[in-house]
C-alpha positions in Angstrom: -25.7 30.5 8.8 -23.5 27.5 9.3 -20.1 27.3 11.1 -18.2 26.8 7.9 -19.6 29.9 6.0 -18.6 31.7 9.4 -15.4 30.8 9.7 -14.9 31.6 6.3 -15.4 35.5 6.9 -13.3 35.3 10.0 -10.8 33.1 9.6 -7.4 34.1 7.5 -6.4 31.6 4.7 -5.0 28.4 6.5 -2.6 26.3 5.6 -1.6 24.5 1.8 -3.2 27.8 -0.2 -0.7 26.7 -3.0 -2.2 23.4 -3.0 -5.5 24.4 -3.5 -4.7 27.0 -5.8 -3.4 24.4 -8.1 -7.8 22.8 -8.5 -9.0 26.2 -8.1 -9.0 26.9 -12.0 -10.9 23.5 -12.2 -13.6 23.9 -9.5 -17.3 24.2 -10.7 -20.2 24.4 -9.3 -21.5 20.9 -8.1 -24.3 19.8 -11.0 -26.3 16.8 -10.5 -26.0 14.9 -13.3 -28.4 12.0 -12.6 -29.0 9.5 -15.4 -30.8 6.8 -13.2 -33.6 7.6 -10.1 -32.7 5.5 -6.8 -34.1 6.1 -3.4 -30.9 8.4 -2.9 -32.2 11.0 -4.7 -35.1 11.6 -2.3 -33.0 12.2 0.8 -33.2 15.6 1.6 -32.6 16.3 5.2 -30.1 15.2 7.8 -32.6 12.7 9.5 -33.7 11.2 6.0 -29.9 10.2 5.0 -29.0 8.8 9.3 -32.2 6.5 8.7 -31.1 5.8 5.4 -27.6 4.6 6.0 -28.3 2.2 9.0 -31.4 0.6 7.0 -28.9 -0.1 4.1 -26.3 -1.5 6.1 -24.9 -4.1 4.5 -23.1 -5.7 7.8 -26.1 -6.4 9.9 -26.0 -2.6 11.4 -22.6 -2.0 11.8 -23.9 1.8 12.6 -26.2 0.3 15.2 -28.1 1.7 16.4 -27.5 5.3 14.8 -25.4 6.8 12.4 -24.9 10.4 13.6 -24.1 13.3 10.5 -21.8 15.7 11.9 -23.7 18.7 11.4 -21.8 21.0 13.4 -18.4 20.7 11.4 -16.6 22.0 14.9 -13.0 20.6 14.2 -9.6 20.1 15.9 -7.2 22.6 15.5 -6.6 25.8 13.9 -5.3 24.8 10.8 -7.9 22.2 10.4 -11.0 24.5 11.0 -9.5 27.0 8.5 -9.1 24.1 5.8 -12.6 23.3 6.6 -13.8 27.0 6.5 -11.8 27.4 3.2 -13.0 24.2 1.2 -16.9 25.0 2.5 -17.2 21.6 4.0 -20.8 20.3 3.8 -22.5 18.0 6.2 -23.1 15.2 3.1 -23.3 15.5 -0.6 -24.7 13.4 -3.0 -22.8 13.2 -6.4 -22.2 10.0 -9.1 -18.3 9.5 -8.3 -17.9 6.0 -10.4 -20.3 7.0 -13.3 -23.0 4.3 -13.0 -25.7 6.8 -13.3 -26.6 6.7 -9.4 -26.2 9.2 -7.4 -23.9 8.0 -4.7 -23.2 9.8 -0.8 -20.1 11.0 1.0 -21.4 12.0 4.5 -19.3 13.0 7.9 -20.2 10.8 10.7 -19.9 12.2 14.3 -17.9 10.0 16.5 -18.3 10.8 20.3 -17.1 9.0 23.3 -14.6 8.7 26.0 -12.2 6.8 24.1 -12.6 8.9 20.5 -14.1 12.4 19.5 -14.2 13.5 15.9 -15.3 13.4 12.5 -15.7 10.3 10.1 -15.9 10.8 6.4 -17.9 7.6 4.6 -18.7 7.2 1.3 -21.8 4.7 0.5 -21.2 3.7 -3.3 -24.6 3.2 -5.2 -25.3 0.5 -7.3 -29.0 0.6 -7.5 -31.8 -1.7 -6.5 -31.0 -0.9 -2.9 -27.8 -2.3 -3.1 -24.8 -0.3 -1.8 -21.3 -0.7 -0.5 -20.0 1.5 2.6 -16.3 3.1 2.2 -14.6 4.7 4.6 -12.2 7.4 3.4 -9.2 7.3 5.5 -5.4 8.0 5.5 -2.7 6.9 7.5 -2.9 8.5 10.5 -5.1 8.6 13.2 -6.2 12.4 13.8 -9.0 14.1 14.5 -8.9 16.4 10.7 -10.4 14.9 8.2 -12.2 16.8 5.7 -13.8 16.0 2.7 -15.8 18.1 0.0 -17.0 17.4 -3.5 -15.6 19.7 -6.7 -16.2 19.3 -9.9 -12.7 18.6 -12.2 -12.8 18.0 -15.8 -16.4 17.6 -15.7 -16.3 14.7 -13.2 -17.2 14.5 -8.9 -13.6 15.2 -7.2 -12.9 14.8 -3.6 -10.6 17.3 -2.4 -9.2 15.7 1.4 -7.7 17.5 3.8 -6.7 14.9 6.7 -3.8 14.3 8.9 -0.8 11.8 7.8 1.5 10.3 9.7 5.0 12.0 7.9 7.0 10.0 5.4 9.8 7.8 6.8 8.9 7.5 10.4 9.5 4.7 12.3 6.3 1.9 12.8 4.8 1.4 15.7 5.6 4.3 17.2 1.9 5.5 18.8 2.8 9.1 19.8 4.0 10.0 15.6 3.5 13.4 15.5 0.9 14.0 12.6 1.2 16.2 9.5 -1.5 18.0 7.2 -1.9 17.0 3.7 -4.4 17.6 1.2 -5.0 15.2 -1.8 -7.5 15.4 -4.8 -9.2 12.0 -5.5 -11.2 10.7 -8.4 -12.6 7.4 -9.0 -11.1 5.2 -11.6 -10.1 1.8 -11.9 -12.5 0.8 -9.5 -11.4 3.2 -6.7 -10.5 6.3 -5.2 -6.9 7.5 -6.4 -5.3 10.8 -6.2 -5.6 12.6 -9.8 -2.8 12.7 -11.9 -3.7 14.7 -14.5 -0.5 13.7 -16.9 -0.6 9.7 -16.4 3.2 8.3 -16.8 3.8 5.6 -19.5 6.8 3.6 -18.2 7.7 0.4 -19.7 7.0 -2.0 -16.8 9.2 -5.0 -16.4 9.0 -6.4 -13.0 6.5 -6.0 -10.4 7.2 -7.9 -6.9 4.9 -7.9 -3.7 5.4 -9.6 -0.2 3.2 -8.9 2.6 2.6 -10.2 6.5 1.4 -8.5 9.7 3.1 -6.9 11.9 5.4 -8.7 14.3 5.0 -12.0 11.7 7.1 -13.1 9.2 6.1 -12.2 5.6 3.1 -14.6 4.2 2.8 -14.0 0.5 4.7 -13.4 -2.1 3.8 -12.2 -5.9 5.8 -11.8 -8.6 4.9 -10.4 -12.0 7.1 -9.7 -15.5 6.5 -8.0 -18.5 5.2 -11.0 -20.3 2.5 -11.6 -17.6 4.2 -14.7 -16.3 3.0 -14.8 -12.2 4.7 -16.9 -9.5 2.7 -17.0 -6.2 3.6 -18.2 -2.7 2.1 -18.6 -0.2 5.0 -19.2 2.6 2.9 -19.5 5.9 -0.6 -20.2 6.1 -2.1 -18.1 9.5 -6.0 -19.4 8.7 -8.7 -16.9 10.6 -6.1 -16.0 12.8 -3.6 -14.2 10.2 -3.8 -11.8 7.5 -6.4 -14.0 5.7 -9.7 -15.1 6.7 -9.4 -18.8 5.6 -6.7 -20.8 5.1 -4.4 -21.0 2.0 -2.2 -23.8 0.7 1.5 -23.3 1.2 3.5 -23.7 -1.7 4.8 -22.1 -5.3 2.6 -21.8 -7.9 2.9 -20.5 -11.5 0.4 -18.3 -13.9 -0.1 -16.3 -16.7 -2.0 -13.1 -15.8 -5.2 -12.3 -18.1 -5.0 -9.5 -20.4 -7.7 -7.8 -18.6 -6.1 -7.8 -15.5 -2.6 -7.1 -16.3 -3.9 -4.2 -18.2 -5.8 -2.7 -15.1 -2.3 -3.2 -12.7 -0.6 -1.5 -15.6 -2.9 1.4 -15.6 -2.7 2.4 -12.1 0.4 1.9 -11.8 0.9 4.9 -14.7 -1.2 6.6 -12.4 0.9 6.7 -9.1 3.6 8.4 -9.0 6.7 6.1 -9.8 10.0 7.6 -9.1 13.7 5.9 -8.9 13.9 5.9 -4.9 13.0 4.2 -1.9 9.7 5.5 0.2 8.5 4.4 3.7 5.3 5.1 5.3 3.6 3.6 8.3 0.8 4.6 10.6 0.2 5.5 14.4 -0.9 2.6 15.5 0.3 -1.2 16.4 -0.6 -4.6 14.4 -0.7 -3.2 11.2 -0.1 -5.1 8.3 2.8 -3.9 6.2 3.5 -4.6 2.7 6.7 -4.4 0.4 6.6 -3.4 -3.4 9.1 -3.4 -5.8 8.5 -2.0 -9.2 11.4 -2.4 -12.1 10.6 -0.3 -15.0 12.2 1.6 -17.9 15.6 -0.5 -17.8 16.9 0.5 -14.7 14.8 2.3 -12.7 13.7 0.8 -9.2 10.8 2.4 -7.1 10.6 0.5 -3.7 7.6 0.9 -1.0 7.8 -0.5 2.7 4.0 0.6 3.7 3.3 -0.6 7.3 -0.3 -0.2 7.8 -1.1 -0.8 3.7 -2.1 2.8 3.5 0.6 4.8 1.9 -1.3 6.8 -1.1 -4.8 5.8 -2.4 -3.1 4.5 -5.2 -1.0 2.2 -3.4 -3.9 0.8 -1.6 -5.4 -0.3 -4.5 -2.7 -1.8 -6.5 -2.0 -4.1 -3.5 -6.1 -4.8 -3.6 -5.6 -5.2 -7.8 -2.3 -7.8 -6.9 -3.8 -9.7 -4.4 -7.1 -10.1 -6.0 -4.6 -12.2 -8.5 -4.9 -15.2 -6.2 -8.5 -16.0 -6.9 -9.2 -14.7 -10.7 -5.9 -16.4 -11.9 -5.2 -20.4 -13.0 -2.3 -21.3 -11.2 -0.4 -24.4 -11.0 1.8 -25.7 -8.6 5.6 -25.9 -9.1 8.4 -26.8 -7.5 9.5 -24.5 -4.8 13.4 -24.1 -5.3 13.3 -19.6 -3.9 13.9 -18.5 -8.2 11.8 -16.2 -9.4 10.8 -16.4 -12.9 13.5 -14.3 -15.0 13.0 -12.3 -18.5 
């Protein structure tokens, strides 16, 4: 019998019951619904899926030279080893998360050393043909509970994640943050993993603005988009390899108008975080993070403002900076005269 299904009859209910109640109406059984065969679907023991993962490294063995599955599931923590007794954590799981047809991984990783103990959650996407993309599933903090396990909701894979946070409005940089428990549902859509929102907002968007830098620098970039998909990008410093982008970028102002297909996706996730008229800082335990600012005018005059030192906030947030950013080499821009306006309605 494994630790989790022990701890299950002997541990009392932990913490955020009302938070799972709120999925358990939605939870299924876990169905494979495999449309197209891959070499995933013949793993079928711990030591098949280890020599698995480091042969389909994409990054020349960045598990080198082992991946270890945390088999034991022995966590930190009360709280956390009742979460983990309560959601029936399991080892790895395969299960088609962006719909492709192949069945894709999410496996705990056992990190031991004397500089860090604990558990790992990665998720290798499949894409077929051998070809797969390592993920790891993180928040933004740096403890040692992070648990992951596969539901099914609305007929779909779910995560369900219950990992440590840093809280809300703490002050970066600060290394000794105490850390908080929080438990998020994810789906993939758009492209990644997001926390579900099962009633999607429909605000009328009409200015979206992003500036970013690391830590300790002054801010790098700067994106601006309106209603009408007019774009003005600048680049106000350009770091090369040694900065917050791996090859250089010219500095100056430059103008666009976003595609259709691309404006639509931003507009999408953005109906699926959370926007709400108020200010909202997070940051993470550790030092030379990058930290992004967002500024999102909607619905006349309604401002939702992010300050997100360490760029990991919410899922969502994470990958509307990836969708904005992404801007700078899918758009046409052209250069303009620099005189600090942005473009106005």
């Amino acid at each position: 019998m494994s630790v989790a299904h022990t701890l299950t009859k002997l541990l009392l209910p932990g913490l955020f019951l009302v938070l799972a109640f709120s999925v358990k109406a939605q939870l299924q059984s876990i169905i494979p619904q495999l449309v197209i065969p891959s070499d995933v679907d013949s793993l079928r023991t711990v030591a098949d899926v280890e020599v698995w993962i480091v042969q389909h490294e994409p990054r020349k063995n960045y598990f080198y030279p082992r991946f270890l599955v945390d088999t034991t599931l022995i966590q930190f923590g009360l709280a956390c080893q009742k979460q983990c007794a309560k959601l029936l954590v399991e080892p790895w799981v395969k299960a088609d998360f962006d719909g492709n047809g192949y069945a894709d991984l999410l496996v705990l990783r056992r990190r031991s050393s004397k500089w860090t103990e604990g558990t790992e959650p990665w998720l290798f996407m499949n894409y077929g043909n051998q070809q797969c993309e390592p993920r790891r599933l993180y928040g933004r903090g740096q403890g040692h509970c992070e648990q992951p396990t596969v539901i099914r909701l609305e007929n779909r894979p779910a995560i369900v994640y219950f990992h440590a946070v840093t809280p809300l409005n703490s002050q970066p940089g600060n290394l000794v943050l105490p850390s908080v428990l929080q438990l998020d549902t994810l789906v993939f859509q758009h492209g990644a993993f997001m926390e579900y929102n099962r009633h999607p907002s429909k605000h009328q968007l009409e200015k979206i603005e992003i500036a970013s830098g690391l830590h300790d620098y002054d801010t790098a970039t700067e994106i601006t988009i309106l209603a009408d998909r007019t774009a003005i990008y600048r680049q106000l410093k350009d770091y090369g390899a040694w900065g917050p982008f791996s090859s250089p970028r010219p500095v100056g102002s430059f103008q666009a108008t976003v595609d259709t297909v691309s404006f639509n996706r931003i507009q999408r996730v953005l109906q699926i975080i959370r926007l709400r008229n108020a200010t909202v800082s997070y940051t993470v335990n550790w030092t030379d993070a990058g930290t992004e600012h967002l500024r999102v005018s909607y619905d006349q005059d309604k401002v939702f403002e992010v300050e997100d030192c360490g760029e990991q906030g919410t899922f969502g947030l994470n990958h509307l900076y990836s969708l904005l950013y992404k801007l700078r080499e899918t758009q046409k821009w052209r250069p303009i005269n620099d005189n600090n306006d942005t473009p106005t309605r």
